[in-house]
C-alpha positions in Angstrom: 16.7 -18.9 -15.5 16.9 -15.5 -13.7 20.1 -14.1 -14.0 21.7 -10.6 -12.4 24.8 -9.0 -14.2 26.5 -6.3 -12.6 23.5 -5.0 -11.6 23.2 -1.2 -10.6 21.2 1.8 -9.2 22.0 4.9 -8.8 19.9 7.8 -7.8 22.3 11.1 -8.0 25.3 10.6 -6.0 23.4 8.1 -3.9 24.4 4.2 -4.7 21.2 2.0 -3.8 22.6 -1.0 -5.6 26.1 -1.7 -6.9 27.6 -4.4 -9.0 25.1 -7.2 -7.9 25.3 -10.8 -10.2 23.9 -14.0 -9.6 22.1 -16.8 -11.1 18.5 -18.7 -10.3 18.2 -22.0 -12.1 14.7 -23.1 -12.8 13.3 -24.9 -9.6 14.6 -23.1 -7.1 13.6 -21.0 -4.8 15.9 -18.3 -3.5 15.0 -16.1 -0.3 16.7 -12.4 -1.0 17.2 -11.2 2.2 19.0 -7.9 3.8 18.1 -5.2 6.2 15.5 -3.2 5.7 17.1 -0.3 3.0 19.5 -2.8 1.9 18.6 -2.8 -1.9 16.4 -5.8 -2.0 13.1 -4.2 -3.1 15.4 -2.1 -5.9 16.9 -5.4 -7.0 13.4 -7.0 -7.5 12.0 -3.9 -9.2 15.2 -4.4 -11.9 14.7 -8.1 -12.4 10.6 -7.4 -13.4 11.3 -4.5 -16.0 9.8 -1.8 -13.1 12.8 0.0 -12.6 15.6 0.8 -15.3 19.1 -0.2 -14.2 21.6 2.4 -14.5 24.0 -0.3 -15.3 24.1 -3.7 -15.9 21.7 -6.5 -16.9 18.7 -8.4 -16.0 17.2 -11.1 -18.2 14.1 -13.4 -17.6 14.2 -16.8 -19.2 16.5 -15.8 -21.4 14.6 -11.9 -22.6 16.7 -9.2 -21.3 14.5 -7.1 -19.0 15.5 -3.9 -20.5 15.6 -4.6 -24.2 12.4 -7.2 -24.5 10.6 -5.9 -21.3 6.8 -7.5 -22.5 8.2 -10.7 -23.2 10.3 -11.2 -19.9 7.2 -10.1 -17.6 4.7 -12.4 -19.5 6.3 -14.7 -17.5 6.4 -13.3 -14.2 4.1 -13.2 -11.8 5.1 -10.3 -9.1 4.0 -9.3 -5.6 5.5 -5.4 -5.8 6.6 -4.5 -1.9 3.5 -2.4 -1.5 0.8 -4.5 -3.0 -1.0 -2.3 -5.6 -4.9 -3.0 -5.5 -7.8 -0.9 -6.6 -10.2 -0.9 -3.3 -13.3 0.3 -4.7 -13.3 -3.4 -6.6 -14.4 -6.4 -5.4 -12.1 -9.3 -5.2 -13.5 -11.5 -7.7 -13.7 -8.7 -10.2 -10.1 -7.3 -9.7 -8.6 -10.7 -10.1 -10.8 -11.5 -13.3 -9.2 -8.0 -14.8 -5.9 -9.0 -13.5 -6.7 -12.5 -15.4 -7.3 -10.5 -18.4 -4.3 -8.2 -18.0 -2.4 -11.4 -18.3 -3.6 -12.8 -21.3 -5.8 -15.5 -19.7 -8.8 -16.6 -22.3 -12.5 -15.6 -21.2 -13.8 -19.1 -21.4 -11.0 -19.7 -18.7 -10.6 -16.8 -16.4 -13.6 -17.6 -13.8 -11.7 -21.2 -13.6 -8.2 -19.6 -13.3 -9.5 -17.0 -11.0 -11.2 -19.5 -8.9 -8.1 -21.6 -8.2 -6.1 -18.7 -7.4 -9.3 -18.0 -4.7 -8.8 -21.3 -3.0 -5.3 -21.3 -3.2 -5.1 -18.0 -1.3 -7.7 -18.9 1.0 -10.1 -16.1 0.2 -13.5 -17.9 -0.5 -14.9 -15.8 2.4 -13.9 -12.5 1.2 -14.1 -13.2 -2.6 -17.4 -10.6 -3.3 -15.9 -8.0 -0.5 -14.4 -4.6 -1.8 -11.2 -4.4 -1.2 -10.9 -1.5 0.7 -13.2 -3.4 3.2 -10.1 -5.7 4.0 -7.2 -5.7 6.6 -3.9 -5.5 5.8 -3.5 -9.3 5.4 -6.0 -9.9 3.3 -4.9 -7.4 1.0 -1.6 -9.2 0.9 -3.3 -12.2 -0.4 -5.0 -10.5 -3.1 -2.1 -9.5 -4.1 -0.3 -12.9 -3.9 -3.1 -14.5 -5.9 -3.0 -12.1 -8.4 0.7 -12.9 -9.4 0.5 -16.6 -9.7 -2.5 -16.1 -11.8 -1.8 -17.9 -15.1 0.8 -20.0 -13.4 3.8 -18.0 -14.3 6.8 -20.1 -15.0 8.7 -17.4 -12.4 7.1 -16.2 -9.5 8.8 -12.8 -7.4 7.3 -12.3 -4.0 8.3 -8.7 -1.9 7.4 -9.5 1.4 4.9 -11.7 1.1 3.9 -12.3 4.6 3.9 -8.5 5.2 1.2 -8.1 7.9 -0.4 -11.7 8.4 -1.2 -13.3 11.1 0.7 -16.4 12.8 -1.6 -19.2 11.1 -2.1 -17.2 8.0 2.0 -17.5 7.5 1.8 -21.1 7.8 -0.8 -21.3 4.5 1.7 -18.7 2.8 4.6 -20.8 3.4 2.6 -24.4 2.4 1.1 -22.0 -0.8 4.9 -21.0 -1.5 6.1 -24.6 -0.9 3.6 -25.7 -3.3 4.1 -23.1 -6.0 7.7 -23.7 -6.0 6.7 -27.8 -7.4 6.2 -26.1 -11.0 7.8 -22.8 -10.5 11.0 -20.8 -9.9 10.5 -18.7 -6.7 12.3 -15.7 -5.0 11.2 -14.5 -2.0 12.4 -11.2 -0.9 12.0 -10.3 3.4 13.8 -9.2 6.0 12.7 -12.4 8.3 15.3 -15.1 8.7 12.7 -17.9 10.2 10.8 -17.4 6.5 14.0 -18.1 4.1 14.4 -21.2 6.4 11.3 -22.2 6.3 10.4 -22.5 2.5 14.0 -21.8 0.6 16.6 -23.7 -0.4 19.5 -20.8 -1.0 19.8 -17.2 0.3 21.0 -14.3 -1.5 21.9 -11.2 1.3 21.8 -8.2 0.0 23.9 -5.2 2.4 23.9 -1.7 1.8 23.9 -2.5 -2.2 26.3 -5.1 -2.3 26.1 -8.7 -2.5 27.1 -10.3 0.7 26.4 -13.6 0.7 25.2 -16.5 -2.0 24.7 -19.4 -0.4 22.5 -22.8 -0.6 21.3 -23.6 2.7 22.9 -27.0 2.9 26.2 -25.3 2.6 26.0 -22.6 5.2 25.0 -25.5 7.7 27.8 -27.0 7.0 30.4 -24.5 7.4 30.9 -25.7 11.1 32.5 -23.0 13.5 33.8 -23.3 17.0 33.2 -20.5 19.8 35.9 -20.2 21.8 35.6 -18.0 25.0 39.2 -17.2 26.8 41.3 -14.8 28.0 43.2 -14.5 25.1 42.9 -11.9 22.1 41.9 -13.1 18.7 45.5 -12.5 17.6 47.0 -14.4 20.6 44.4 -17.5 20.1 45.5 -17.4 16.2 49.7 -17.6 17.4 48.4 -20.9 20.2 46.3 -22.3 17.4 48.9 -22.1 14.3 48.2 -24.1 11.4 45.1 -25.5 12.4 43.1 -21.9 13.2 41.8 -20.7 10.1 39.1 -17.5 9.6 39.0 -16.5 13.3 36.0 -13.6 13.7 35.8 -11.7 16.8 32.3 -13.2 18.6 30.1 -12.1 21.5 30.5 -13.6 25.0 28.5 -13.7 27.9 30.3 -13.0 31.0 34.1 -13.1 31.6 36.7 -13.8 28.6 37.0 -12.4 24.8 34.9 -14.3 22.5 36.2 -15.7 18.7 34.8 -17.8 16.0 37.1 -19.7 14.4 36.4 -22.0 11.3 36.8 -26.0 11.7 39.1 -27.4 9.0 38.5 -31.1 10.2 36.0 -33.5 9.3 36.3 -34.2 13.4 35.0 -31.7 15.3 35.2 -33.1 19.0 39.1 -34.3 17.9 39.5 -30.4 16.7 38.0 -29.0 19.7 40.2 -30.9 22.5 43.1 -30.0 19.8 42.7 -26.6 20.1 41.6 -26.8 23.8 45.1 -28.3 24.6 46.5 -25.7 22.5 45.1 -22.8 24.4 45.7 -24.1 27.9 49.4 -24.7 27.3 49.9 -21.3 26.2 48.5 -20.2 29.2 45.0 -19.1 28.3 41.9 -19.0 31.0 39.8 -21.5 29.2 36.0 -20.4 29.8 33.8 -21.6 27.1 34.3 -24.1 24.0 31.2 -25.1 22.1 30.7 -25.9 18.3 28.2 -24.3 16.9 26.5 -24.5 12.8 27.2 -21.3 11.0 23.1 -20.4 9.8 21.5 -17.1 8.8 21.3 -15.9 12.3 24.8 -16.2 12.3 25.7 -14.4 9.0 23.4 -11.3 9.7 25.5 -11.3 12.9 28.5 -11.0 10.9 27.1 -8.4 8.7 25.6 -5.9 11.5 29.1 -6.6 13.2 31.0 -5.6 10.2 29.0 -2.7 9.3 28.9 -1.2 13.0 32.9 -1.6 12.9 32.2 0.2 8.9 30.6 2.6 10.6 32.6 3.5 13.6 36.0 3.2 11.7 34.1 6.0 8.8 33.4 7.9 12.0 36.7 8.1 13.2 38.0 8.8 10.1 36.0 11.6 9.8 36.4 13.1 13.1 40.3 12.7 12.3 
């Protein structure tokens, strides 16, 4: 198990990650997603022993990160955010010395470093130098250098940072596969990837966690859009009991936009509920649609709450 307790970073008077905890059970893989600056990259560099947390713990399969650092990263294998290679080595020979850095026996390293090769698709380029390779290639290297040894955790920083459309797909199938005998967490910024490959997202915002969530359960937290001329307060007085979590929304066109959460197991019935609701109040009715809260959704939510953050600080400020 990976587990997070009140994790925290602080450089100075600056706050890059505060108070952070959560839990990854063996088998799963867990997308760690945010804005770019949000903290991920800091959080990953905690959890693998690279970065000392100023509070707070991380352990590895039960080694606290801090306290038994060798033993907790003999069973990681890590993709850092900017993949550290040495270009003037060939491919073959840096993943044989990355074999060796991690404890693989000689009699098995050209087999071990061999599977990794076809598992990253880089036959083709596996006598190349390094620094004769693009960006995505590089990448590669770098991903098969951390699930060499078949490390019982596997901690990928962007790992489809630079390739190409098709080359995605293979990372995603490789990822897919590693996660049969593995415990994976992905860190990007890319909601389509976390869909794709995860089964639970951790978002990370401005420090904080925001959201821990399996998949499963953020499709199911059905909302309903509801375009009007009413206010948000004014739809939550014609609604009464029934309206529950109402979130300002965008809308296209005329009307003011809300979310508002479904608490029936009926959506239609809840919809013409709240439909007859609204007209009898004397709201313009212009738009009713149920829609599945998904990622999309919740980094809406997030950039909406930290632009009204922002301008509210602003104000404040100016006051």
């Amino acid at each position: 198990m990976i587990e997070a307790k009140t994790l925290t970073r602080t450089y100075g008077d600056f706050v890059a990650v505060s108070d952070v905890s959560f839990s990854i059970q063996e088998g799963e893989v867990v997308g760690l997603l945010g804005h770019n600056g949000a903290g991920k990259t800091t959080v990953m560099k905690m959890l693998t022993g690279f970065l000392e947390p100023t509070s707070g713990v991380a352990s590895v399969g039960g080694f606290d990160v801090s306290t038994d650092r060798r033993s907790a990263q003999a069973m990681i294998g890590y993709l850092p955010e900017n993949c550290p290679v040495y270009p003037e080595m060939a491919v073959l020979d840096y993943l044989d010395y990355a074999a060796s850095l991690r404890g693989v026996e000689p009699g098995k390293r050209a087999s071990e470093v061999a599977r990794v090769i076809a598992a990253t698709n880089l036959e083709e380029k596996a006598r190349a130098p390094i620094s004769a390779l693009s960006r995505g290639l590089r990448q590669r290297v770098g991903v098969a250098q951390a699930i060499i040894g078949s490390p019982k955790y596997i901690i990928l920083d962007e790992p489809t940072n630079g390739l190409d459309p098709s080359q995605i797909k293979q990372m995603r199938a490789l990822i897919k596969d590693l996660a049969t005998s593995a415990t994976v967490i992905l860190s990007t910024h890319i909601l389509q990837e976390v869909q794709a490959v995860c089964d639970r997202a951790i978002i990370i915002d401005r420090g904080r966690l925001a959201v821990d969530s399996t998949l499963a359960e953020l499709q199911s937290e059905r909302r309903m859009r509801i375009v009007s001329s009413f206010s948000p307060v004014q739809v939550a007085q014609a609604l009464g009991d029934t309206a529950a979590d109402i979130k300002p929304a965008s809308a296209d066109g005329a009307g003011i936009g809300v979310d508002v959460a479904i608490s029936s197991e009926d959506g239609a019935a809840f919809a013409a509920d709240a439909a007859r609701k609204l007209v009898s109040a004397g709201a313009d009715l212009f738009e009713l649609t149920i829609v599945k809260r998904d990622l999309e959704t919740l980094f809406s939510e997030i950039s909406r709450e930290r632009f009204d953050a922002d301008q509210e600080t602003g104000i404040n400020a100016a006051a």
